[in-house]
BATOR-436734 format. One record per atom (N, C-alpha, C): x, y, z. Coordinates in steps of 0.001 Angstrom, whole numbers, plus 500000, padded with zeros to 6 digits. Atoms other than C-alpha are relative to their C-alpha. Layout:
REM residues N
XYZ;...
REM end
This chain:
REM residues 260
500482499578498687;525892129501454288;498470500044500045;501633499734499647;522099130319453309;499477498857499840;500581501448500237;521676126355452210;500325499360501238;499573500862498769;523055125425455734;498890500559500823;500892499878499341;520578127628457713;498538499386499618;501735500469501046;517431126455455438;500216498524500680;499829501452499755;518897122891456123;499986500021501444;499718500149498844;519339123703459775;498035499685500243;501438500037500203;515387124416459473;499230498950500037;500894501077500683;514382121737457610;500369498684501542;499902501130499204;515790119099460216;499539500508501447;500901499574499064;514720121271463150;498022499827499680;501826500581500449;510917121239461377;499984498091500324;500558501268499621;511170117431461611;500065499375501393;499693499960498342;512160117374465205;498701500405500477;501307499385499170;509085119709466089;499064499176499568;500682501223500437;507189117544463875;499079498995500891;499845501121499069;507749114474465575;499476500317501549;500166499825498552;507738116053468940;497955500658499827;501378499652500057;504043117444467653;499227498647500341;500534501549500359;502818114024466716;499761499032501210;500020500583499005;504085112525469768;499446500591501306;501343499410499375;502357115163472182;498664499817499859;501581500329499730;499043114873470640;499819498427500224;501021501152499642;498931111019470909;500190500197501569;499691500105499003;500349111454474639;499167500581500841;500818499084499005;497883114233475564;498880499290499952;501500500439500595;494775112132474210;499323500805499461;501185498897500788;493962114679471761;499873499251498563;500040500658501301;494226112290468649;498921500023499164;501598500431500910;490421111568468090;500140501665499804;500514498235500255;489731115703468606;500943500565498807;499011498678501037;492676116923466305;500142498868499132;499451500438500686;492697114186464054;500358500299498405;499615499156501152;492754116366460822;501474500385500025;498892499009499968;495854118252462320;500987499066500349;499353501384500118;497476114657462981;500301499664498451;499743500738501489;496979113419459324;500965501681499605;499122498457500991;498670117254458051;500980499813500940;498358499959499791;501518117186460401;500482498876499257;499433501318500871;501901113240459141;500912500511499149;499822500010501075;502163114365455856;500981501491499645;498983499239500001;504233117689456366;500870499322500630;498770500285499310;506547115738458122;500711498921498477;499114501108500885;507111112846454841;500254501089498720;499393498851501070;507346116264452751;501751500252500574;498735499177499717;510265117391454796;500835498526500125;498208501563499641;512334113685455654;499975499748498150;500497499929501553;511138113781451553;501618500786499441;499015498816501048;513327117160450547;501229499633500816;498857500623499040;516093115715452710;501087499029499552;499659501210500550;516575112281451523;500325499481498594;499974500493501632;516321112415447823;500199501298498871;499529498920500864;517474114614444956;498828500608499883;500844498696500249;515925117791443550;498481499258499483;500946500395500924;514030116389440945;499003498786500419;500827500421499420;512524113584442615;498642500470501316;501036499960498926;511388115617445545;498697501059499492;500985499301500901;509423117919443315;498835499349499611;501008501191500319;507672115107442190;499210499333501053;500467500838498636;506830113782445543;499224501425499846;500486498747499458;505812117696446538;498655500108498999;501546499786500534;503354118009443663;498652499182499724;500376501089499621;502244114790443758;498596500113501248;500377499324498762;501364115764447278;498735501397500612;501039498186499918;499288119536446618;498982499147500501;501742500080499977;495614118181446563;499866499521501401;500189500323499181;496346115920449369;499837500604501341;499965498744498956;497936118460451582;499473501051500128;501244499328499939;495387121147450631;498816499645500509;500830500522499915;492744118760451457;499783499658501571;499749500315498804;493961117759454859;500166501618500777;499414498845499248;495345121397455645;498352501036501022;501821498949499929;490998122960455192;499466498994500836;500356500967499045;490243119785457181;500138500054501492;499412499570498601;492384120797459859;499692501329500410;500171498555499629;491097124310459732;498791500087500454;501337499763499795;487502123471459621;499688499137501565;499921500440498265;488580120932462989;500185500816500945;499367498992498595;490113123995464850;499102500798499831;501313498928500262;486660126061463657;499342499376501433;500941500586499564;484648123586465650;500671499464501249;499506499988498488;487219123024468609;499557501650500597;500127498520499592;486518126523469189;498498500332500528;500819499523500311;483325126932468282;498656498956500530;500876500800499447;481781123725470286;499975500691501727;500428499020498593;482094126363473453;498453500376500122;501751499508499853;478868127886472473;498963499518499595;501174501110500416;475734126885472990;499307500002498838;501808499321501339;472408126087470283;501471500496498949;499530499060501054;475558127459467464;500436498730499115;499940500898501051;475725124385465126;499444500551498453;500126498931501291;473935126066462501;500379501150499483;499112498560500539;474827129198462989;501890500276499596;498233500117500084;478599127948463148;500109499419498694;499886500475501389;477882126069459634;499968501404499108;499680499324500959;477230129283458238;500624500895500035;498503498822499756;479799131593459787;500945499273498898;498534500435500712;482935128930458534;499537500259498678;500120499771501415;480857129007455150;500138501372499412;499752498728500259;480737132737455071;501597500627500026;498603499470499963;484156133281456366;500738499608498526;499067501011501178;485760130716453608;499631500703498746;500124499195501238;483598132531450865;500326501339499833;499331498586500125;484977135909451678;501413499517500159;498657499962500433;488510134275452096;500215499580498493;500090500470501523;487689132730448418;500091501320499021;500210498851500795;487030135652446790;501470500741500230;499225499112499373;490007137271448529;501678499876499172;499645501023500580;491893134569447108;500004500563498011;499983500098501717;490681135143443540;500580501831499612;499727498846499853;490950138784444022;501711500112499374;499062499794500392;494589138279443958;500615499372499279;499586500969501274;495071135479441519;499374501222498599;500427499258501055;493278138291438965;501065501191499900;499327499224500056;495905140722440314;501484499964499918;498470500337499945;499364139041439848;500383500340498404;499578499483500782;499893140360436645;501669500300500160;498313499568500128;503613140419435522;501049498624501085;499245500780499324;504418137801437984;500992498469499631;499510501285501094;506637134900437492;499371498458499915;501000501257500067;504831132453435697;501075498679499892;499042501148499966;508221129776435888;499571499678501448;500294500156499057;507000129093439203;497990499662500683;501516499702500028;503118129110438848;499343498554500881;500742501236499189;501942125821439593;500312499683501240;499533500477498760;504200125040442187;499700500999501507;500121498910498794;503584127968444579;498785500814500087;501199498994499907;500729129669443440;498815499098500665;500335500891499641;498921126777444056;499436499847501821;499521499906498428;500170126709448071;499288501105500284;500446498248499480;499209130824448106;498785500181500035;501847499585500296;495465130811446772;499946498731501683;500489501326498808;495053127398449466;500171500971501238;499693499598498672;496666129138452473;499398501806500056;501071498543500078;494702132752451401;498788499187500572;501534499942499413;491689131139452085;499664499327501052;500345500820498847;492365128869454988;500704501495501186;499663498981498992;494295131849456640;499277501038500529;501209499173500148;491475134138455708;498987499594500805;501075500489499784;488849131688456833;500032500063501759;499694500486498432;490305131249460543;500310501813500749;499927498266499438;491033135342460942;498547500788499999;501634499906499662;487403135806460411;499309499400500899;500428501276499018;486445132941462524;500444500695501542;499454499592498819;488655134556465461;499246501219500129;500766498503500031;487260138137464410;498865499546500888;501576500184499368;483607137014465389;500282499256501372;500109500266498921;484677134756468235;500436500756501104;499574499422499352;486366137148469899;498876501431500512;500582499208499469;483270139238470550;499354499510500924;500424500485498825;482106137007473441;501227499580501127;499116500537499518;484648137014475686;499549499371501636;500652500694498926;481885136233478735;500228498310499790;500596501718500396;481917132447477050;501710499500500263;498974500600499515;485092130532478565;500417498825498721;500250500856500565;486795128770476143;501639499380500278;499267500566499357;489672126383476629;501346500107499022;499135499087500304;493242127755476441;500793499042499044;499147500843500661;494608124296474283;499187500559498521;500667499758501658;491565125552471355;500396500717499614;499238498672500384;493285128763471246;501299499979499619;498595499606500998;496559128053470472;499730498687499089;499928500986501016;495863125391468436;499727500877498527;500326499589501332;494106127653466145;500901501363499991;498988499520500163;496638130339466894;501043499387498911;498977500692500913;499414127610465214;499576500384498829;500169499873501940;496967127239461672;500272501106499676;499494499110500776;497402130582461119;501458500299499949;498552499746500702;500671131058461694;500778498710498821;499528501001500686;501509128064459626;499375500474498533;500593499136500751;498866129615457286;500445501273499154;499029499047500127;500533132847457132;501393500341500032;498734499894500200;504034132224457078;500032499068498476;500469500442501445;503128130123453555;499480501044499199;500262498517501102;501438133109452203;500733500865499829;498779499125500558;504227135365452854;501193499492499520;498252500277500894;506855133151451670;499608500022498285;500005499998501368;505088132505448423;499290501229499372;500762498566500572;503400136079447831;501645500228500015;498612499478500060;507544137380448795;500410499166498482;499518500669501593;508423134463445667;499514500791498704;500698499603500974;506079136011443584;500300501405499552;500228498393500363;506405139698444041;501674499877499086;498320499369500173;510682139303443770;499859499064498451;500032500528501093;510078137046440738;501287499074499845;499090501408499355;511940133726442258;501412501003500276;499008499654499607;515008136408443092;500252499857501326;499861499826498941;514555135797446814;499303498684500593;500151501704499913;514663131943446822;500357500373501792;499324500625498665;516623131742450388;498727500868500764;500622499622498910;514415134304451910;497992499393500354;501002500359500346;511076132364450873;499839498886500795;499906500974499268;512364129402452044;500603499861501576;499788499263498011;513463131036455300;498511499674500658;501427498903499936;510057132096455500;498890498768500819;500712501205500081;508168128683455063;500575499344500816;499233500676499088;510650126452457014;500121500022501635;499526499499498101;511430128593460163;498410500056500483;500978499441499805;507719129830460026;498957498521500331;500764501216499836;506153126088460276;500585499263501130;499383500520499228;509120124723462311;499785501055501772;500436499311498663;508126127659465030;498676499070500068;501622500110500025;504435126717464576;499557498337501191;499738501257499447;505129123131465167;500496499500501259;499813499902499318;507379123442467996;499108500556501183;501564499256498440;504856125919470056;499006499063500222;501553500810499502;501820123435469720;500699499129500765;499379500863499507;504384120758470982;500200500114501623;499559499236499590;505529122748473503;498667500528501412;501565499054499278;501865124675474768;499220499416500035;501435500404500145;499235122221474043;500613498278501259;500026501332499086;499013119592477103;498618500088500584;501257500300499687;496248118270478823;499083500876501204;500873499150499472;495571120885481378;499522501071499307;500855498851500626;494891123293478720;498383499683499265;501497500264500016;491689121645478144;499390500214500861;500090499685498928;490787122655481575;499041501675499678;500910498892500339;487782125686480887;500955501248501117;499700498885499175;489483129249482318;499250500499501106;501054499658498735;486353130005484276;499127499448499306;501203500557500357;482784128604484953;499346500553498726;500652499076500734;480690129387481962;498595500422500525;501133499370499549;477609131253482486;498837498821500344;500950501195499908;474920129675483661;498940500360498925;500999499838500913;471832129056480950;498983500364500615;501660498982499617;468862131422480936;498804498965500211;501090501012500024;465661129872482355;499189499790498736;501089500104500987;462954129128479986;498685501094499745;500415498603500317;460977132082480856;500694501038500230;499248498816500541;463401134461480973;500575500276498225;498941499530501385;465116133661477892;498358500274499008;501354499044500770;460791134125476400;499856500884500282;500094498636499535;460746137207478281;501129500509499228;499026499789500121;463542138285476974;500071500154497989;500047500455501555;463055137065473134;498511500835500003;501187498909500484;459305138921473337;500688501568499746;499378498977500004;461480141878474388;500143500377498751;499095499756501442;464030142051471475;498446500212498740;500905499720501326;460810141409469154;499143501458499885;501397499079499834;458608144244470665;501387501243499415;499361498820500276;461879146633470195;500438500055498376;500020500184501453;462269145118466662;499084500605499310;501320499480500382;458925146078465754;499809501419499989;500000498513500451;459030149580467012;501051500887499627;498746499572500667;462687150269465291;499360499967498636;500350499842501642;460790149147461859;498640501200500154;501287498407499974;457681151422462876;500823501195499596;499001498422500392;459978154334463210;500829500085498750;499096500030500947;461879153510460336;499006500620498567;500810499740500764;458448153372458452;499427501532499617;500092498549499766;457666156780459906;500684500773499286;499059499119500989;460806158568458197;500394499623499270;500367499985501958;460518156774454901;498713500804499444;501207499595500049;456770157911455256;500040502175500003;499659498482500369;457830161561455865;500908500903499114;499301499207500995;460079162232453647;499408499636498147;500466500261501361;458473160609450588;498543501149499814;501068499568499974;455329162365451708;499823501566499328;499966498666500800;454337165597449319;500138501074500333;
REM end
């Protein structure tokens, strides 16, 4: 019974798949998402993969497979950074070093718990742990990414970038909890792992299919209009003159309290 629902999964995931694949070329989002094109591709010849051919071969295909699909997955994460994140203006640099900041605090976050799996089962190590550190730091990287974007909500941004990057994480995060759940039960909770991963990608897949069409590129409201040229110097003297007398005062009560 629990190898028939997993299997019900697995052939539903290639359905949404497909139906993904064939939405984005239909919507004309191909060039913009083409990261998240090549990773469904290639999650989709994983799954007609574990389908078609015995155990032991598809293992071989699957690991075969890690670097690639890690490679494509941060590709597709750092595409849905910059669908997002081409809303606001002048933020090219500053958006190079947010994703870099985010990614090095999901890295660490990452190692954090590769230092803390102690006791875990190492019959399973390569194959999953592998998947868990990858999807810690792309899941990490895009929940930070949302954190900070979500403090401008004056800046209109378009309702297809949002669930798109909605999907990576859940695709993101239903991989981390199936293989953190593998890890903690110590492979005793095979069916519910692969529940986990299956249903949790085959939703993911389906919703973008589903939610992402071409009027959601369509901006929610006008965006603001841009500050003149002397306002936004009026404006930038401002901030400096109040900069200036925040460090004065600051100087002041280092100055009085050090003072004899």
């Amino acid at each position: 019974m629990q190898s028939a629902i997993i299997f019900v999964f697995i052939y539903a995931g290639i359905a949404t798949r497909c139906a993904t694949l064939v939405r984005c070329v239909h919507s004309g989002l191909l060039r913009s998402h083409a990261f998240f094109f090549a990773m469904a591709t290639l999650s989709l010849a994983r799954a007609i993969v574990s389908v078609t051919v015995n155990t032991r071969h598809y293992y071989a295909f699957y690991e075969a497979t890690q670097w690639p699909a890690a490679l494509l997955e941060a590709a597709a994460v750092l595409e849905g950074f910059w669908l997002i994140a081409a809303h606001f203006r002048k933020i090219r640099g500053f958006g190079w070093a947010l994703f870099t900041a985010s990614a090095a605090i999901a890295t660490l976050i990452a190692a954090s718990v590769a230092v803390l799996r102690s006791n875990w089962n190492e019959a399973v190590t390569g194959l999953f742990l592998f998947s868990l550190y990858t999807h810690i730091v792309l899941l990490g990287t895009a929940l930070l990414s949302v954190a900070f974007f979500r403090q401008f909500p004056e800046v209109p941004i378009r309702p297809n970038a949002i669930r798109h990057w909605q999907v990576l994480c859940l695709i993101s995060g239903s991989y981390v909890l199936a293989t953190f759940i593998m890890q903690m039960t110590r492979g005793k909770s095979a069916f519910i792992t692969n529940l986990l991963a299956t249903a949790g990608t085959t939703i993911a897949y389906g919703w973008w299919a589903l939610r992402i069409n071409r009027e959601g590129e369509e901006l929610p409201f006008p965006p603001p209009p841009e500050m003149p040229p002397d306002d936004f110097d009026a404006a930038e003297a401002e901030h400096k003159q109040a900069g200036a007398k925040l460090k004065k005062a600051g100087d002041d009560a280092i100055g009085r309290v050090l003072r004899p």
